[in-house]
N, C-alpha and C positions, 0 to 999 in steps of 0.2 A: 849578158846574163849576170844575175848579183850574186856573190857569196851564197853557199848555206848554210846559215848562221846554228842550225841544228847540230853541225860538224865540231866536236870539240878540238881538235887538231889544227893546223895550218894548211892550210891549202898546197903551201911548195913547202916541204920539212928542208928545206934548202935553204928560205930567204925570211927574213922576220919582218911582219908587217907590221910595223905601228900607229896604222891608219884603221885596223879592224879592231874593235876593243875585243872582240873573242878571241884574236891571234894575242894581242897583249897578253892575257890573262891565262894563254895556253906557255907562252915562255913563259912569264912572271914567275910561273906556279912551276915548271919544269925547273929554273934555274935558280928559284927561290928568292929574287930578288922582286925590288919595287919600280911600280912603271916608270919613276925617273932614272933609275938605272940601267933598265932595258934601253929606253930611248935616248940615255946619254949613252952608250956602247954602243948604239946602231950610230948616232953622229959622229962617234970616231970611228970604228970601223966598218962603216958602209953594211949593207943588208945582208951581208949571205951569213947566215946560222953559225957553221965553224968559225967564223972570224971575231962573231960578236960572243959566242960564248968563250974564245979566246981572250975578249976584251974587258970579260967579265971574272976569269978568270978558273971559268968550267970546262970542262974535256968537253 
């Protein structure tokens, strides 16, 4: 079964997808940063939420 792209939130509020452009757009907009920063924080520290917005520099 595929996403519901209707959902503005993340599917797992746990793990940040950077393969959904609606998950993008749902942290971009949470963490206030831009999609190359999102997804250069996810390639250093791996997909789980806490980690990347530690990577970013957000609680």
């Amino acid at each position: 079964m595929s996403d519901d792209t209707t959902k503005r939130g993340p599917r797992d509020a746990d793990r940040v997808n950077v393969n959904e452009d609606y998950e993008v757009r749902y942290w971009t907009q949470k963490w206030n940063v831009t999609e190359a920063q999102l997804k250069d924080a996810v390639r250093r520290a791996g997909v789980m939420a806490r980690d990347v917005a530690k990577a970013l520099g957000k609680r």
